[in-house]
PyMOL Python script that loads the backbone (N, CA, C, O; Angstrom):
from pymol import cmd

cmd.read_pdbstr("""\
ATOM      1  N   UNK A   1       0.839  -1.182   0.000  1.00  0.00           N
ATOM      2  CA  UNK A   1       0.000   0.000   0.000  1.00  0.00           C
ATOM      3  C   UNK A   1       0.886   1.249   0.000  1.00  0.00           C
ATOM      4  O   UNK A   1       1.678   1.468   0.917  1.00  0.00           O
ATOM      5  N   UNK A   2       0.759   1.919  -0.867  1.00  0.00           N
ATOM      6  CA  UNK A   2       1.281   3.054  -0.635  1.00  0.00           C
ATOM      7  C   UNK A   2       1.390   4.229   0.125  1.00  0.00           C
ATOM      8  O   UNK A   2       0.276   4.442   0.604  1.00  0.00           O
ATOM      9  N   UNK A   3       2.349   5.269   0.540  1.00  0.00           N
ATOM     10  CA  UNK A   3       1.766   6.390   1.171  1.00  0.00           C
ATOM     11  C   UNK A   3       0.663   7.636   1.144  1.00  0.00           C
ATOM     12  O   UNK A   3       0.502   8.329   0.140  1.00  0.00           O
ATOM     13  N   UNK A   4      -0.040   7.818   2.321  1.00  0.00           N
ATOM     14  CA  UNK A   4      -1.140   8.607   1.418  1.00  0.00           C
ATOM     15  C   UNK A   4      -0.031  10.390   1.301  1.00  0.00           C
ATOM     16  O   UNK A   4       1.085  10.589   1.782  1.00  0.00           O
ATOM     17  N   UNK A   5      -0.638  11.062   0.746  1.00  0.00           N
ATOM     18  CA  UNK A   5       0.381  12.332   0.755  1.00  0.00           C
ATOM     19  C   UNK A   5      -0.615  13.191   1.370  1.00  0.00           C
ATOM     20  O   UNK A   5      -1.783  13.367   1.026  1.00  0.00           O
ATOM     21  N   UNK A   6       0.168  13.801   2.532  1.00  0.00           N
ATOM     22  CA  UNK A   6      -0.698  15.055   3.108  1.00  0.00           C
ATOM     23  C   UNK A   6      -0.533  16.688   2.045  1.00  0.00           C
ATOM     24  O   UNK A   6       0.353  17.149   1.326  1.00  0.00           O
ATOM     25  N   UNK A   7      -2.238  17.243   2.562  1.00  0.00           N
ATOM     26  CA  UNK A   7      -2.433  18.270   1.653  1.00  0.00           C
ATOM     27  C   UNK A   7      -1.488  19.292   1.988  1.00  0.00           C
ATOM     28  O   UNK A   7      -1.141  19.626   3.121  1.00  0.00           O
ATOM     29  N   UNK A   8      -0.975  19.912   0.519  1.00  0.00           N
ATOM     30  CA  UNK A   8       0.253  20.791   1.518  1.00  0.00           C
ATOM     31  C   UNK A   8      -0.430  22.274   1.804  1.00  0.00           C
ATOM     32  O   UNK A   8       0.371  23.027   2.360  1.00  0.00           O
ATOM     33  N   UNK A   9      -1.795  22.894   1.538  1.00  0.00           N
ATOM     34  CA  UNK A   9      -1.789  23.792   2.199  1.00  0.00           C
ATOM     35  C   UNK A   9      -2.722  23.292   3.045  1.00  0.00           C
ATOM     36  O   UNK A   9      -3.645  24.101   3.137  1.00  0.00           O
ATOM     37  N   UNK A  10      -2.901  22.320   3.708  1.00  0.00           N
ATOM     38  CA  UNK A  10      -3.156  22.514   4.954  1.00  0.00           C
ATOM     39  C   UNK A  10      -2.355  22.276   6.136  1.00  0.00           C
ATOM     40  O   UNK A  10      -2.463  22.710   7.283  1.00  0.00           O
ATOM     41  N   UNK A  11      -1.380  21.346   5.500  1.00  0.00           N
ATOM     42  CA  UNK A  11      -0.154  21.328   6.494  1.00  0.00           C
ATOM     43  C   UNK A  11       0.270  22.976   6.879  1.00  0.00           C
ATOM     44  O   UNK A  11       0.866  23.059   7.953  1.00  0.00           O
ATOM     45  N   UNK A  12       0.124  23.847   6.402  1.00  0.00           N
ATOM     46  CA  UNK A  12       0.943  25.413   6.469  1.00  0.00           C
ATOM     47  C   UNK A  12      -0.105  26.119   7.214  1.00  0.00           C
ATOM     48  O   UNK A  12       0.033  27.188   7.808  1.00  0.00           O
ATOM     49  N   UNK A  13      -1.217  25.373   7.115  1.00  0.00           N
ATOM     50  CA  UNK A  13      -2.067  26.402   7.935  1.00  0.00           C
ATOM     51  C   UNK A  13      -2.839  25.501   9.215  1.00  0.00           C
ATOM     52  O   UNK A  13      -3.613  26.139   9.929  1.00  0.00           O
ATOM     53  N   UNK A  14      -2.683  24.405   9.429  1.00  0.00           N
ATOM     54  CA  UNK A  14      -3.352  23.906  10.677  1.00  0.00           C
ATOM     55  C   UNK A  14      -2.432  22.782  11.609  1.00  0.00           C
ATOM     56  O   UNK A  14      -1.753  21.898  11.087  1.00  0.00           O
ATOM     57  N   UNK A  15      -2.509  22.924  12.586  1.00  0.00           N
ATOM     58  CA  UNK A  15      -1.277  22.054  13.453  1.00  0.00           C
ATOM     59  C   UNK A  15      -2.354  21.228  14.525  1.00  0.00           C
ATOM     60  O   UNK A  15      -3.362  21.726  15.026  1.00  0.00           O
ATOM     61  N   UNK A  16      -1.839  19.807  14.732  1.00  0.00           N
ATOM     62  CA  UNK A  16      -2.816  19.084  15.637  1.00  0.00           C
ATOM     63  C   UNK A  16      -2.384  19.246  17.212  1.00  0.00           C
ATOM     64  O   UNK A  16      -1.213  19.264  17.590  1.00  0.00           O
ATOM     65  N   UNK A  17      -3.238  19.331  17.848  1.00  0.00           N
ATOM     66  CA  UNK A  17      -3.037  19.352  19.935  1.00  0.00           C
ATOM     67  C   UNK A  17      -2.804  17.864  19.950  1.00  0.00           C
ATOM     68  O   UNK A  17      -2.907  16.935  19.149  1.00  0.00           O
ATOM     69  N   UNK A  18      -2.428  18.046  21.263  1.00  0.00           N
ATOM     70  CA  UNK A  18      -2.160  16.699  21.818  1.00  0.00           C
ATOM     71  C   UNK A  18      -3.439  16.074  22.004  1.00  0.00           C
ATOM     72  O   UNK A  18      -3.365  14.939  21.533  1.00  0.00           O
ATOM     73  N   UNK A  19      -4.701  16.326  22.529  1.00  0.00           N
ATOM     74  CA  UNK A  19      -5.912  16.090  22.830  1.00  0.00           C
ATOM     75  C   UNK A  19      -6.984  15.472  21.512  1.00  0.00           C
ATOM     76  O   UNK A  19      -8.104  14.961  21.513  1.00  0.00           O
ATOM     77  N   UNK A  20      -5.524  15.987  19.943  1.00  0.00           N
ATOM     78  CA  UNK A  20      -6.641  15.697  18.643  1.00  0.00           C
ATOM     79  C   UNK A  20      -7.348  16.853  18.264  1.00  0.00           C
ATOM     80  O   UNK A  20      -7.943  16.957  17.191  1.00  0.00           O
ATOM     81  N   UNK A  21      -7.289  17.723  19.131  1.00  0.00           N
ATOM     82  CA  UNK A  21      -7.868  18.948  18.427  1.00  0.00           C
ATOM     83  C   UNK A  21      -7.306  19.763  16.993  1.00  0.00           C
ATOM     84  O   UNK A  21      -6.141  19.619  16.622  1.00  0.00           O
ATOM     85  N   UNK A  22      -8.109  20.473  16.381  1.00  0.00           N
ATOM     86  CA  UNK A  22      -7.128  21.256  15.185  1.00  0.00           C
ATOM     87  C   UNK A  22      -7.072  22.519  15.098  1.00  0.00           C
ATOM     88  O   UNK A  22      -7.986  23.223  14.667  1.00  0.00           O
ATOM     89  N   UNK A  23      -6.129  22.860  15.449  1.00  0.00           N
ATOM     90  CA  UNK A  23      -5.199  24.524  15.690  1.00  0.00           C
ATOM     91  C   UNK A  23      -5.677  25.105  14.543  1.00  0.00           C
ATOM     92  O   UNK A  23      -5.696  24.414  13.524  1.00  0.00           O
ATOM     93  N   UNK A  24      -6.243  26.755  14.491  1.00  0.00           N
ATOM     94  CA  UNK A  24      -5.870  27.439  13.493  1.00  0.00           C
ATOM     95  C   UNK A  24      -6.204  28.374  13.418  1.00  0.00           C
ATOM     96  O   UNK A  24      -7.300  28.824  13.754  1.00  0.00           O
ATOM     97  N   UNK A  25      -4.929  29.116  12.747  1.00  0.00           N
ATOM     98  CA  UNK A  25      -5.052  31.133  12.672  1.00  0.00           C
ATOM     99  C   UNK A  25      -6.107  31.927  12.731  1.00  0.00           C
ATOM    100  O   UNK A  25      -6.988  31.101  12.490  1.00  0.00           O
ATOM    101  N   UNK A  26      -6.779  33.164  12.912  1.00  0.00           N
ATOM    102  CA  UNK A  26      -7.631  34.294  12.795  1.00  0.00           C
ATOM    103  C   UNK A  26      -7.361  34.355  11.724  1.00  0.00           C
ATOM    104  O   UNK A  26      -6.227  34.329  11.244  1.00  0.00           O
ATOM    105  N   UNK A  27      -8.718  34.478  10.995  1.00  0.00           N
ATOM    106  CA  UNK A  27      -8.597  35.156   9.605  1.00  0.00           C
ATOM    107  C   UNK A  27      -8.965  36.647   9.824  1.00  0.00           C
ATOM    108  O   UNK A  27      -9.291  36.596  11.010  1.00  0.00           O
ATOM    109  N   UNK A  28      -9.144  38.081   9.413  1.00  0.00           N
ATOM    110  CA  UNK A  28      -9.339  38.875   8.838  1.00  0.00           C
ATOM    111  C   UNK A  28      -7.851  39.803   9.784  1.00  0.00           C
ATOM    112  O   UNK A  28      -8.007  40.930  10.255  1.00  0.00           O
ATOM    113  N   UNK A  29      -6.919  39.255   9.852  1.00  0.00           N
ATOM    114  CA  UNK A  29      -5.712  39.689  10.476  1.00  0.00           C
ATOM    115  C   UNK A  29      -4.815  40.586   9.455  1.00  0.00           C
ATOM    116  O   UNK A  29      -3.988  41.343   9.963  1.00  0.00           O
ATOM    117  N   UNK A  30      -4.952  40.530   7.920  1.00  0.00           N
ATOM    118  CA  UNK A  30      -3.533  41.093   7.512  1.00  0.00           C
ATOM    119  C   UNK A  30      -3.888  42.269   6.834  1.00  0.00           C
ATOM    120  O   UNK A  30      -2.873  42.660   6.257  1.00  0.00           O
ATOM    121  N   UNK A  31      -4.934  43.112   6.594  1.00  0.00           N
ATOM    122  CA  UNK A  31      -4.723  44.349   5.979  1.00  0.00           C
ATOM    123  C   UNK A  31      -6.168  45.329   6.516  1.00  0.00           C
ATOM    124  O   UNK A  31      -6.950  44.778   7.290  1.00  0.00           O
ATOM    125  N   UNK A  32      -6.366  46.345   6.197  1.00  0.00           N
ATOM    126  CA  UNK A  32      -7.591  47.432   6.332  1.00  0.00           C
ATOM    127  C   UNK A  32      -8.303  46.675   7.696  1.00  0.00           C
ATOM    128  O   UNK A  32      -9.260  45.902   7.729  1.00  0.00           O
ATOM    129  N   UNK A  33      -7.227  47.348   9.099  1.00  0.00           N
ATOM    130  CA  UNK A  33      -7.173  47.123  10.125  1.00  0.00           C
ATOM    131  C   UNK A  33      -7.420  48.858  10.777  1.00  0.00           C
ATOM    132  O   UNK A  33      -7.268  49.185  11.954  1.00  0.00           O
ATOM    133  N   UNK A  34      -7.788  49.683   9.746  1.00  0.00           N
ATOM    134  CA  UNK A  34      -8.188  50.753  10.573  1.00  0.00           C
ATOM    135  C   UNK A  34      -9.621  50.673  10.860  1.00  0.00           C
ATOM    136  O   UNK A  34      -9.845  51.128  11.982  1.00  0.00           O
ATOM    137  N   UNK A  35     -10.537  50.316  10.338  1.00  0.00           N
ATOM    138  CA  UNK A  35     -12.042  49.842  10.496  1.00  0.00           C
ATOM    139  C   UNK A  35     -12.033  49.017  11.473  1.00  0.00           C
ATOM    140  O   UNK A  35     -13.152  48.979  11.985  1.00  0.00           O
ATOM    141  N   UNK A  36     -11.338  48.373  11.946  1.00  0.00           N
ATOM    142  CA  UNK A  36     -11.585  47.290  13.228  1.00  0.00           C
ATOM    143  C   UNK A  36     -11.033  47.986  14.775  1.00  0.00           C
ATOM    144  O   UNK A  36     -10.160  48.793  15.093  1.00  0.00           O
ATOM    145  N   UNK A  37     -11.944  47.277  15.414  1.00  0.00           N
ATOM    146  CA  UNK A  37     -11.697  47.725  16.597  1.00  0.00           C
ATOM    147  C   UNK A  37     -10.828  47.062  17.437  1.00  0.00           C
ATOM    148  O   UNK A  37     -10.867  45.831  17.457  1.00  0.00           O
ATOM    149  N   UNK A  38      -9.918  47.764  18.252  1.00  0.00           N
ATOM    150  CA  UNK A  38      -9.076  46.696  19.301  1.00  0.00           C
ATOM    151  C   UNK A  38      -9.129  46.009  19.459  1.00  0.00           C
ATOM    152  O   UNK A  38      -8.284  45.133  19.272  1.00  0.00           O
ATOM    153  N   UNK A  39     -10.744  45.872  20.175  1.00  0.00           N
ATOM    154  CA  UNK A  39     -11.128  44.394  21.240  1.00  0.00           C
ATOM    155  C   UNK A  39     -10.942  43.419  19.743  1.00  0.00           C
ATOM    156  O   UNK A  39     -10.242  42.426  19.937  1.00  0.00           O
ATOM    157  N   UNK A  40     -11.320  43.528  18.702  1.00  0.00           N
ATOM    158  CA  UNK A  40     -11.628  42.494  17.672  1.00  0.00           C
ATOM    159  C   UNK A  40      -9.963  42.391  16.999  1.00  0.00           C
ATOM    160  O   UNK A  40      -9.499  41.255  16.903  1.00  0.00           O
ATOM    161  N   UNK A  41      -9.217  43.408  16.610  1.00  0.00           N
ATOM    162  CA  UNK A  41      -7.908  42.867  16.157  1.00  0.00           C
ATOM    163  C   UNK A  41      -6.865  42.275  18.012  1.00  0.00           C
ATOM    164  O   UNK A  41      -5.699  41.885  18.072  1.00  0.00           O
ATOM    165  N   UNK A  42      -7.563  42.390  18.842  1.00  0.00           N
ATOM    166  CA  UNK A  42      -6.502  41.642  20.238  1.00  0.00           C
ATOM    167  C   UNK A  42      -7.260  39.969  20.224  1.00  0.00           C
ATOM    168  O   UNK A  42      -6.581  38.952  20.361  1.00  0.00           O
ATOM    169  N   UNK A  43      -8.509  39.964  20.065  1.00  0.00           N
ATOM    170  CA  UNK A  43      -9.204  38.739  19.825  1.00  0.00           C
ATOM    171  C   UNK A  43      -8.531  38.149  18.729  1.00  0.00           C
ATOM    172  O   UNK A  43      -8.118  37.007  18.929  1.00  0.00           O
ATOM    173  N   UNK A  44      -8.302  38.695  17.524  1.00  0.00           N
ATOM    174  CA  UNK A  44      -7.506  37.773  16.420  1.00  0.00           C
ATOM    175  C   UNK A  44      -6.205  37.392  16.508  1.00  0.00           C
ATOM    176  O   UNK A  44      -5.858  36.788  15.493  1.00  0.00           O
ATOM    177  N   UNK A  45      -5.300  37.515  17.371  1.00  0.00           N
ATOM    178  CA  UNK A  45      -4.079  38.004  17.650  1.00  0.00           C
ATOM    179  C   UNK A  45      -3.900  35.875  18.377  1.00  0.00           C
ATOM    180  O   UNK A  45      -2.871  35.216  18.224  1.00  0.00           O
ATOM    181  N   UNK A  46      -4.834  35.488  18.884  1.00  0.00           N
ATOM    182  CA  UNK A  46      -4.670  34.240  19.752  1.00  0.00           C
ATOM    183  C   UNK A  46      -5.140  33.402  18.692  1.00  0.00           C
ATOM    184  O   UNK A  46      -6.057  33.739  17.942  1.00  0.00           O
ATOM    185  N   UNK A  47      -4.404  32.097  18.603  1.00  0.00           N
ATOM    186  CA  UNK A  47      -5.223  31.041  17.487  1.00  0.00           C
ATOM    187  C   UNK A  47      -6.346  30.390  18.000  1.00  0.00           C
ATOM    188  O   UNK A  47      -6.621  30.311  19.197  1.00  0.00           O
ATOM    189  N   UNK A  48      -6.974  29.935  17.096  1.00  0.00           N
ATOM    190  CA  UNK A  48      -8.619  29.305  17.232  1.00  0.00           C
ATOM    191  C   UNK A  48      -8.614  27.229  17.455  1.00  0.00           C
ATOM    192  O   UNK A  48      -7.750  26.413  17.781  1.00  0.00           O
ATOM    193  N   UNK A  49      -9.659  27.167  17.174  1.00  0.00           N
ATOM    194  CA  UNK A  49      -9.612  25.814  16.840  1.00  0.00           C
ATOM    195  C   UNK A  49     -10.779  25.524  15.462  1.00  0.00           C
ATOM    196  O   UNK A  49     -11.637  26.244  14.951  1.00  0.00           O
ATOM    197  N   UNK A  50     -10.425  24.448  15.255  1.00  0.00           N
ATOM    198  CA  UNK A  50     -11.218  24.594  13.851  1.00  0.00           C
ATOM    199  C   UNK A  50     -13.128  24.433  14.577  1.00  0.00           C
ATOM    200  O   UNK A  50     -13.345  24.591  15.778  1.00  0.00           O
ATOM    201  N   UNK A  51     -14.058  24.166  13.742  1.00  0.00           N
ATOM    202  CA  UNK A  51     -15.259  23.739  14.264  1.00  0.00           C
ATOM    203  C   UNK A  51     -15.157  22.184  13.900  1.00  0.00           C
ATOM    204  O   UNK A  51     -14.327  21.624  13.182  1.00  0.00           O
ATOM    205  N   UNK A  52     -16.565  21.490  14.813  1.00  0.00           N
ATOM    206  CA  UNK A  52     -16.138  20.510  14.652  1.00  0.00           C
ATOM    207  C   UNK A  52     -16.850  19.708  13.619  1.00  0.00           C
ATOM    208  O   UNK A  52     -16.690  18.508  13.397  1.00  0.00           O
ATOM    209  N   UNK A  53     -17.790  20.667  12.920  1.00  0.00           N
ATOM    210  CA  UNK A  53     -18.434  20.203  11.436  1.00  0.00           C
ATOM    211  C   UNK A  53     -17.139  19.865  10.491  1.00  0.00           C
ATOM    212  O   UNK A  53     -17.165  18.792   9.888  1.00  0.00           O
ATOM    213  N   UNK A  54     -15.956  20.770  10.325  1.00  0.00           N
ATOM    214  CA  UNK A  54     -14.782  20.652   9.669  1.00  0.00           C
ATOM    215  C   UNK A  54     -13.878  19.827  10.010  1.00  0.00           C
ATOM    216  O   UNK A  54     -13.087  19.469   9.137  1.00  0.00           O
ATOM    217  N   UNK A  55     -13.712  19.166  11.724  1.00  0.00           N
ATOM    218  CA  UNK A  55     -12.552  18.943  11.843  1.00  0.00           C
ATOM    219  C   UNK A  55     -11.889  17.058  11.214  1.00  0.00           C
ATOM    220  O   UNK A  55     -10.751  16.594  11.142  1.00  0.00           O
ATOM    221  N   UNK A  56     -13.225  16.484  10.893  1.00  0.00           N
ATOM    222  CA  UNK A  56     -12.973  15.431  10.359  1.00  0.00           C
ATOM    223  C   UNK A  56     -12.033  15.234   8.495  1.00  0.00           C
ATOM    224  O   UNK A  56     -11.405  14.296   8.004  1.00  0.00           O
ATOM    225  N   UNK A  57     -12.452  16.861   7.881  1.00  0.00           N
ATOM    226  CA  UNK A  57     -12.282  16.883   6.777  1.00  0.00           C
ATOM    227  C   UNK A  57     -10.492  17.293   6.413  1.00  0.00           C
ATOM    228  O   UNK A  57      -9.749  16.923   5.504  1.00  0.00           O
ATOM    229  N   UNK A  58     -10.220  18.482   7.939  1.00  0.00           N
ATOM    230  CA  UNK A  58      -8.886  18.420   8.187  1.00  0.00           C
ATOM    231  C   UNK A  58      -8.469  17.445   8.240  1.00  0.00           C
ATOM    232  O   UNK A  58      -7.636  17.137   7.388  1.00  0.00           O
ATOM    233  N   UNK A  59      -8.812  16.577   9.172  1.00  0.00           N
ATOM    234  CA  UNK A  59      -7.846  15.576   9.701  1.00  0.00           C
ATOM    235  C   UNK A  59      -7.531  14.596   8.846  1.00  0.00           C
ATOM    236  O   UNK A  59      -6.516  14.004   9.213  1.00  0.00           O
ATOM    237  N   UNK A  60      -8.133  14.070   7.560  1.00  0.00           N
ATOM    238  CA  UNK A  60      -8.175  13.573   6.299  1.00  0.00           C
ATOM    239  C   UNK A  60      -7.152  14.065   5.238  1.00  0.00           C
ATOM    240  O   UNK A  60      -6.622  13.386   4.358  1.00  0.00           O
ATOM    241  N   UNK A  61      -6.988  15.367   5.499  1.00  0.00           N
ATOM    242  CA  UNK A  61      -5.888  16.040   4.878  1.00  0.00           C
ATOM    243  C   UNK A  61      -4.267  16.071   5.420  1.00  0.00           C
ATOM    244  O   UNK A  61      -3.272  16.346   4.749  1.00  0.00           O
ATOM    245  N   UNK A  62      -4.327  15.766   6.592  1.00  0.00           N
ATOM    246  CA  UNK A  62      -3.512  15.187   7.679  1.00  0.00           C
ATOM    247  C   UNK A  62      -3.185  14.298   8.043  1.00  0.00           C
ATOM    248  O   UNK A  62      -3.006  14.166   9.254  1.00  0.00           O
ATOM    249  N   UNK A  63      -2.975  13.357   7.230  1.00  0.00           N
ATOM    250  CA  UNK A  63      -2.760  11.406   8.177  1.00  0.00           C
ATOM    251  C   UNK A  63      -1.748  11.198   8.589  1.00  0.00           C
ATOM    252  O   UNK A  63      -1.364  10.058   8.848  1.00  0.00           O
ATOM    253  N   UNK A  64      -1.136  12.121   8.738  1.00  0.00           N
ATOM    254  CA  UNK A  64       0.273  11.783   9.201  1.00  0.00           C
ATOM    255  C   UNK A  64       0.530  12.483  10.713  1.00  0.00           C
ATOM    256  O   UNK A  64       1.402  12.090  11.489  1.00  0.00           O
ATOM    257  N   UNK A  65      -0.341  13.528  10.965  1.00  0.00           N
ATOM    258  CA  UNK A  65      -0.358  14.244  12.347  1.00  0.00           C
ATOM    259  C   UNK A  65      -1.173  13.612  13.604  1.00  0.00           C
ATOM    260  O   UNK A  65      -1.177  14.191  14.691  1.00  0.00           O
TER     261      UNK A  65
END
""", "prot")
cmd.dss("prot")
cmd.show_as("cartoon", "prot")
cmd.util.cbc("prot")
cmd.orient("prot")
């Protein structure tokens, strides 16, 4: 049987917890950050976790984590 190959942009954008959970960035973080407010760019600033409607579809993209 061969190896399966993990997806490579999701390897760059999601990392697994020890617990199995799936790590991942704030999106609306990189530009036209004068319209946003503090509380909402200090909230994006900490990583998320994925939901867990998605996290089976990550982890498929991942067999190696």
């Amino acid at each position: 049987m061969p190896k399966m190959k993990t997806h490579s942009g999701a390897k760059k954008r999601f990392k697994m917890t020890k617990n199995g959970k799936v790590k991942r960035g704030s999106a609306y973080t990189s530009h036209i950050l004068n319209k946003k407010t503090t509380k909402v760019k200090r909230n994006n600033r900490h990583p998320q976790y994925v939901d867990k409607t998605n996290e089976d579809a990550v982890k498929q993209m991942l067999p190696y984590s």
